[in-house]
N, C-alpha and C positions, 0 to 999 in steps of 0.2 A: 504494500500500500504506500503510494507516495501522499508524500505532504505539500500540505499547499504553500502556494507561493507565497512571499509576504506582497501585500498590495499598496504599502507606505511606501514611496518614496524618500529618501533621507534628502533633505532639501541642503546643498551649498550656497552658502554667502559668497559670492562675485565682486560683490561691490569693490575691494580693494583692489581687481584685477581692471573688473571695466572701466575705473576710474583712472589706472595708466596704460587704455589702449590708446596708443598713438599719442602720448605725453611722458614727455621724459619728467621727472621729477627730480630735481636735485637741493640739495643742503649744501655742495660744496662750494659753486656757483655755477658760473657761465660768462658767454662774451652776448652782450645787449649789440646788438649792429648801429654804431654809429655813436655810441655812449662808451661804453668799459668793457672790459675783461675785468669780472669778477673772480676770486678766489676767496672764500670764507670771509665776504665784508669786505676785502682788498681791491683798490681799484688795481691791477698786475701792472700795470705800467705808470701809475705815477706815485704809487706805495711803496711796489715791493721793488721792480727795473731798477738795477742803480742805488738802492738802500738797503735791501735783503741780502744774505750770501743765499748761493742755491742750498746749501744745509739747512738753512731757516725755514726756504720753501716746501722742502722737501718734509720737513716736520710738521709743519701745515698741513699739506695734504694728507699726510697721513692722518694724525692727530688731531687738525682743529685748534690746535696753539701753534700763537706766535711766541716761541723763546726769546731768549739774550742771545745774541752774538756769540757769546761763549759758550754756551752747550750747543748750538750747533759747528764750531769749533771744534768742540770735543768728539763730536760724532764723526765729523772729515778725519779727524789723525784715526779713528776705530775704520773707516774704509781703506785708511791706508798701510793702516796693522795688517789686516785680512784680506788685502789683493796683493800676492808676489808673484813677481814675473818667472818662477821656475815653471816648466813644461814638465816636470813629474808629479807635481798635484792634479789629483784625477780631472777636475774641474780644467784645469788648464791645459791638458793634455787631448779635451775636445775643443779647446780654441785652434789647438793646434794644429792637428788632423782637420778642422775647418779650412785651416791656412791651404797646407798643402794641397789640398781636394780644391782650393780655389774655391772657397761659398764665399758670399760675400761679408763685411764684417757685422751686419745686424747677425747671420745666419750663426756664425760663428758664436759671438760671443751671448749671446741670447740662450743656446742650446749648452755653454760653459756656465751659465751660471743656474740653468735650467741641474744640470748636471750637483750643481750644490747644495741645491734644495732636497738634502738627503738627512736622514735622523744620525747618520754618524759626524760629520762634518758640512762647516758651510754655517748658512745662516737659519737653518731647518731647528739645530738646539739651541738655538737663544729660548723657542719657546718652552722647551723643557726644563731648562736651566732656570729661568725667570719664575717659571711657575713655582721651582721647587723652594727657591729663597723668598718667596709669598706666602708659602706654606707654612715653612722653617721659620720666618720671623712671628706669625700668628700662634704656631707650636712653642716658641720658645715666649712669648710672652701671656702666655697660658702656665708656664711656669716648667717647659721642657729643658730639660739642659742640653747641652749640645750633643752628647754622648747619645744619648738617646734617640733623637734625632737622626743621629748617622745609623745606630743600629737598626732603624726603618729599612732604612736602604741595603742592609744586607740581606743577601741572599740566605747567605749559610752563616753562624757564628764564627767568626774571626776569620772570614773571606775579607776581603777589600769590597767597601760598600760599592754598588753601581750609582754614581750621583752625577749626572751631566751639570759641566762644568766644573768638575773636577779631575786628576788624570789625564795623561796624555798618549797616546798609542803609539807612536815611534819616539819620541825623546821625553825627559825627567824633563821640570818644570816650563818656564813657556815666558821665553823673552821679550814677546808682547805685553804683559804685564807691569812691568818694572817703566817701561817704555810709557803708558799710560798712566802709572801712578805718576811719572814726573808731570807728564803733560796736564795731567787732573790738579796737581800742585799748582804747577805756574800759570795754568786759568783762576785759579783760587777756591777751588775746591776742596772739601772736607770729607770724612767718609759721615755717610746716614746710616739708617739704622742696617735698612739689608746690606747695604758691602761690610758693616762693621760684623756682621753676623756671618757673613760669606769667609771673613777672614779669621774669624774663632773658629769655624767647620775646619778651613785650612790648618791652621794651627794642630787642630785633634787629627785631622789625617795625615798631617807630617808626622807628629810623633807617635801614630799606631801603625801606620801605613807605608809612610815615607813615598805619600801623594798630596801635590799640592795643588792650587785652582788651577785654571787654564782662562786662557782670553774672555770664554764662553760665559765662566761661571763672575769674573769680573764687570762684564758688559751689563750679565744681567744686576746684579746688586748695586752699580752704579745707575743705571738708568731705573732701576725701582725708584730709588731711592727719590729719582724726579719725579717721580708720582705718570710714569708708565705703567701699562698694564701688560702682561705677558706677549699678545697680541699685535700690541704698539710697538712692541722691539723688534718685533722679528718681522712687522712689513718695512719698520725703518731702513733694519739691514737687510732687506732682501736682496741685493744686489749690490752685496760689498763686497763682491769677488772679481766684479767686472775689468776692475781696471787690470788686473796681473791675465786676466783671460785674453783681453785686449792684446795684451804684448807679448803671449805668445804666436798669437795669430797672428800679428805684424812681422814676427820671425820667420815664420816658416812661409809667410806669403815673400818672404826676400829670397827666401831659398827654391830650387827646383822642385818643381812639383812632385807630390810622392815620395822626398827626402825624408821627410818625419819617420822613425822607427820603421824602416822597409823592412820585407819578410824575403826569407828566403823561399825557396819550397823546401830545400830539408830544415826548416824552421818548424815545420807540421808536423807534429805527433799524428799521423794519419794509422789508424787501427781497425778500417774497415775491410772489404771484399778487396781480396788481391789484386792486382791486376791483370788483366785474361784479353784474349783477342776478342776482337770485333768479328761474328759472322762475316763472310762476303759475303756482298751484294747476290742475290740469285736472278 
């Protein structure tokens, strides 16, 4: 015996859809024809042209704040920590193979930093790293101590916690760092509450682990600390790889085509069907 159908239709509200068919709606702005180029209230050309740095701008659109001068300052030296020109960073390694194959450099460097946006490196763990020192600051002023804290993150007692932004996978500590606390000095910068918390964690992992922060877990507790949200960091840096992506493509487009890491054929671990004759023709 079958059962009946139901005869209610479940009714959908539209209204938010048909309200932007054929209307862009925006909060960021727009360009009025014959008035302005707006950006968030900005008239762009007799605001921001000329009295902005592109950092400033660039914080804007993401965010919706206009900074000081000096934190978007400090964000330009963080793009320039995190784009080097070597061609064996994997990310750069597709700028490069771009080069050689001749694409052109949007194709190139678009697909190198497409390539970054990976949960192991790149600008993919800021949002893992930022979330965890949001967490960590809310746990520890709940009255967690730092020890404990870290023991979250262990997998197995007395393993080495998994904590992004901390550790480093081919060399001990991370000379970007050192490099940024001076620059965060000489803007005049102080630590707040998540980098001072970010560097007690370090503290406990040096002396249990003999691991300390990495650029990752820096960026994040310093950009907390300006009252970013996890989010906000990691579309700022979305593309702080570009420029080292960029010059390896400019290298290998100087060189002959196909020079980038050529293969041999006995370069081929080939382990399939042997090789055998071709029928003739009948």
């Amino acid at each position: 015996m079958s059962l009946p159908r139901k005869q209610k239709k479940e009714t959908v509200d539209l209204t938010f859809w048909h309200k932007r068919h054929g209307v862009i709606y925006s909060r960021k702005g727009g360009w009025v024809v014959g008035e302005a180029v707006y950006n968030h209230g900005y008239s762009m050309m007799d605001e921001l042209v000329g009295k902005a740095s592109f950092f400033q701008v660039l914080i804007l659109n993401v965010t919706g704040r206009m900074v000081e001068r000096r934190l978007a300052d400090w964000l330009e030296n963080i793009f320039i920590c995190l784009s080097w020109p070597d061609a064996r960073i994997w990310c750069n390694q597709v700028g490069s193979l771009g080069g050689t194959m001749r694409t052109s450099p949007v194709a190139a460097v678009c697909s190198g930093v497409l390539a970054a946006d990976s949960p192991m490196y790149g600008s993919a763990p800021l949002l893992a790293a930022s979330q965890f020192i949001v967490d960590a600051l809310l746990k520890k002023n709940k009255g967690m101590p730092v020890a404990e804290i870290v023991k979250l993150q262990q997998r197995r007692p007395g393993m080495p916690p998994n904590i992004v932004g901390y550790a480093r996978p081919v060399a001990s500590g991370d000379e970007r760092v050192p490099a940024m606390k001076r620059v965060s000095s000489e803007l005049g910068y102080t630590s707040g509450e998540h980098l001072t918390l970010a560097f007690e964690i370090e503290g406990f992992l040096l002396e249990k682990f003999n691991e300390s922060m990495n650029i990752g877990g820096y960026i994040a507790g310093f950009l907390s600390d300006q009252e970013f949200n996890p989010q906000e960091i990691y579309r700022m840096c979305s593309m702080v790889v570009n420029s080292g992506v960029h010059a390896c493509y400019v290298e290998s487009m100087e060189n002959p085509p196909e020079s980038f890491f050529p293969l041999r054929c006995d370069d081929i671990d080939y382990q399939g069907v042997p090789s055998r004759p071709v029928p003739a023709r009948g």
